[in-house]
C-alpha positions as CSV (number, residue, x, y, z in Angstrom):
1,X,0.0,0.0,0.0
2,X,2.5,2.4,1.1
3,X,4.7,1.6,-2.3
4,X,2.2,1.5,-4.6
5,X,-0.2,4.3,-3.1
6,X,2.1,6.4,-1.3
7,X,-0.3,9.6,-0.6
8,X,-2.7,7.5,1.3
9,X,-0.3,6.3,3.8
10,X,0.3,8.6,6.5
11,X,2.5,6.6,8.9
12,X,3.9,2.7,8.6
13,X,4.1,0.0,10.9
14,X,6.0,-3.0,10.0
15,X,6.0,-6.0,12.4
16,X,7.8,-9.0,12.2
17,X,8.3,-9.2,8.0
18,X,10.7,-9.1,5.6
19,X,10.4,-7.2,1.7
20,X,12.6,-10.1,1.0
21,X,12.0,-13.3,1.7
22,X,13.8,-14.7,-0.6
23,X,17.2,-12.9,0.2
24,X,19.8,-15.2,0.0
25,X,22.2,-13.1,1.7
26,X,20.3,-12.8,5.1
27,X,19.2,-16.2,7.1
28,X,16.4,-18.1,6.2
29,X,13.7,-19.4,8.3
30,X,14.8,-21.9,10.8
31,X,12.8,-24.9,9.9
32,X,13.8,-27.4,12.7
33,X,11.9,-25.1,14.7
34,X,9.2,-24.9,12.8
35,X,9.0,-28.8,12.7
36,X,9.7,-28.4,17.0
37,X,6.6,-26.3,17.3
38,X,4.4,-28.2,15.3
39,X,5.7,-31.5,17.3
40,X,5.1,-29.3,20.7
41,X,1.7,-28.8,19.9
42,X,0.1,-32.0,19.7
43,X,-0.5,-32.6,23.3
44,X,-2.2,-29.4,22.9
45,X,-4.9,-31.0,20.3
46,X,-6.6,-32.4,23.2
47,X,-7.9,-29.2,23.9
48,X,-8.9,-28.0,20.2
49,X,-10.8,-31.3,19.9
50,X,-12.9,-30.9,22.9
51,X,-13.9,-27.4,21.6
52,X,-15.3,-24.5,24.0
53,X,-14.4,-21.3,24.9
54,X,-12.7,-23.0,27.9
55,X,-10.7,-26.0,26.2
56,X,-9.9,-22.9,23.8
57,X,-8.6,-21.1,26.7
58,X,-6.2,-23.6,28.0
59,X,-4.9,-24.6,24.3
60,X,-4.0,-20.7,24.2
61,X,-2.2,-20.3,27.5
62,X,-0.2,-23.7,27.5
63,X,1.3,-23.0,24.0
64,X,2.3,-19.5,25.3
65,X,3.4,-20.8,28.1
66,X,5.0,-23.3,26.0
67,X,6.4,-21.4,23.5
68,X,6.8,-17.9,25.6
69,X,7.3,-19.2,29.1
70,X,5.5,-17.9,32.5
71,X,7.3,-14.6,32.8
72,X,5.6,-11.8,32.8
73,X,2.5,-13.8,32.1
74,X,-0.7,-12.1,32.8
75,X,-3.4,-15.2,32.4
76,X,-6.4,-12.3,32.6
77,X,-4.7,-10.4,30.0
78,X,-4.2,-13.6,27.9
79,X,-7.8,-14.9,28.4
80,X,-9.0,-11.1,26.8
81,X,-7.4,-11.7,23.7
82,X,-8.5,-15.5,23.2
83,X,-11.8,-14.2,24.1
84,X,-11.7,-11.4,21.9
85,X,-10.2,-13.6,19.0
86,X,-12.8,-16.1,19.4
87,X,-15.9,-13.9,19.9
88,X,-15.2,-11.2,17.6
89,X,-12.7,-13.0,15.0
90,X,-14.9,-16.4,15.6
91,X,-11.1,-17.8,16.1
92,X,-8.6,-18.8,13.7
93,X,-9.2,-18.3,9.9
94,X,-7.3,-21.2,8.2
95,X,-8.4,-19.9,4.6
96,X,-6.6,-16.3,5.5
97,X,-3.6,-18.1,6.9
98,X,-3.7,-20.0,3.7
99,X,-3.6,-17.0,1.8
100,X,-0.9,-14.8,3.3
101,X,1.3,-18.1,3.3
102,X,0.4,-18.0,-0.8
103,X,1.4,-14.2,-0.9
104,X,4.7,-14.7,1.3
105,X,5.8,-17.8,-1.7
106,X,4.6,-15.1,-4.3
107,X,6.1,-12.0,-3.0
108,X,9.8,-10.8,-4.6
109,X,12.1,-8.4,-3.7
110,X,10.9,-4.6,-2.3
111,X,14.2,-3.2,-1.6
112,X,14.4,-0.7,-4.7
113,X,11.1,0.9,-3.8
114,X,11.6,1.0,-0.3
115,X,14.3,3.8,-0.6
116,X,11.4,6.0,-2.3
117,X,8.9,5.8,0.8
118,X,8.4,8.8,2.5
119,X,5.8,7.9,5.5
120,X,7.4,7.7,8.6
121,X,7.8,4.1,9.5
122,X,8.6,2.2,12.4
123,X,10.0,-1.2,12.0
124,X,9.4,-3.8,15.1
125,X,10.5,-7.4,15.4
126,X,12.2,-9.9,17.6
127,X,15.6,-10.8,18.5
128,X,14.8,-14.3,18.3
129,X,12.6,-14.5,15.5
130,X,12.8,-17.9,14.2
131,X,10.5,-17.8,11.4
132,X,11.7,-14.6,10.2
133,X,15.5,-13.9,11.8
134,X,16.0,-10.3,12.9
135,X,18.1,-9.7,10.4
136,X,15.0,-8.6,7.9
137,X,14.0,-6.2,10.2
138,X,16.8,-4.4,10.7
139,X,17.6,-4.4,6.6
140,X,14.1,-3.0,6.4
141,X,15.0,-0.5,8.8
142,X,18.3,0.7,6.5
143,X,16.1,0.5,3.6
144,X,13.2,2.7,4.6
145,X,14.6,6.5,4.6
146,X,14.2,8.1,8.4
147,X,12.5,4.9,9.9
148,X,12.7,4.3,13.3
149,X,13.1,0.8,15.0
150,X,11.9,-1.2,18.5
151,X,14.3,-4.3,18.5
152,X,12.2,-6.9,21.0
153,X,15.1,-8.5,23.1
154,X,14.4,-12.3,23.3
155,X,11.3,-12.2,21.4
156,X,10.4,-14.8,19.0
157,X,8.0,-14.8,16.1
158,X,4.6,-14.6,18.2
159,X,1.5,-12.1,17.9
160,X,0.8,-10.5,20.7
161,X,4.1,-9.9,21.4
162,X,4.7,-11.0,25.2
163,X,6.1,-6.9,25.2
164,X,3.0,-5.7,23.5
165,X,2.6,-3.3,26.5
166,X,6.2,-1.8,25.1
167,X,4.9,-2.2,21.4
168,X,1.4,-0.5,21.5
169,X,3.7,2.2,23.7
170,X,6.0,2.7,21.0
171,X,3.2,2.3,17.7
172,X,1.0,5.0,19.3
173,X,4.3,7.5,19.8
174,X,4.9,6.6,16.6
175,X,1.3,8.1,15.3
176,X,1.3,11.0,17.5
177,X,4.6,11.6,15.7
178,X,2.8,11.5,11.8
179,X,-0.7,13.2,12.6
């Protein structure tokens, strides 16, 4: 959007991507642990196949807790955005996860048109981003003329970010910054 349609974009936000994929010259994703996570969660499917907003529940907070660990945990925090995903999103949609996995094999290299962008951007991503290493982020960040960067120490490749106190912080200084 902010390429192709520059004048309606007053302010970016880029979490946890990459405008290349593909770049041979940074690291790829780190498929053993993709393979580990998916392994991880099938004790987990116990919960999903019981259904309810409860079973539901426990899935969510075990694979954080799983995947995240306890600290800093707030379980009535947690159970507000598994409720809110569920209620309002009517939980996960396989079809759109199917689709931005078919517009991440499609997409190609954004590097020459990101030196053109002028909305203030603000790049944010994880240290330890397995599915997509740090390294993108902070090539994004070079790219982007003026963009500013939060660098999540520790943080993997999970949405919310166990930080997102710190994020939403930093995304709404960010705005007050571009209105």
């Amino acid at each position: 959007m902010a390429i192709a349609y520059p004048d309606r974009v007053r302010s970016l936000t880029l979490m946890s991507t990459a405008a290349d994929p593909t770049d041979s010259s940074l690291p790829g994703p780190r498929l053993g642990w993709l393979v580990r996570s998916t392994l991880g969660e099938l004790p987990l499917l116990r919960y999903r196949l019981r259904s309810g907003e409860q079973n539901t529940m426990k899935e969510r907070i075990a694979r954080w807790i799983a995947f995240c660990g306890q600290d800093n945990l707030d379980i009535g925090d947690l159970a507000e955005v598994v409720l809110y995903d569920l209620r309002e999103r009517r939980g996960v949609n396989l079809r759109a996860l199917i689709q931005h996995q078919a517009a991440v094999a499609a997409t190609r290299s954004r590097y020459l048109h990101l030196v053109a962008l002028t909305a203030p951007t603000l790049v944010v991503h994880g240290t330890a981003d397995p599915l997509i290493p740090v390294d993108h982020g902070e090539k994004l960040s070079e790219l982007i003329p003026g963009a500013q960067h939060v660098w999540l120490e520790g943080i993997g490749h999970q949405f919310p970010y166990p930080a997102r106190f710190a994020v939403v912080d930093a995304v709404l200084a960010h705005l007050d910054l571009a209105t």
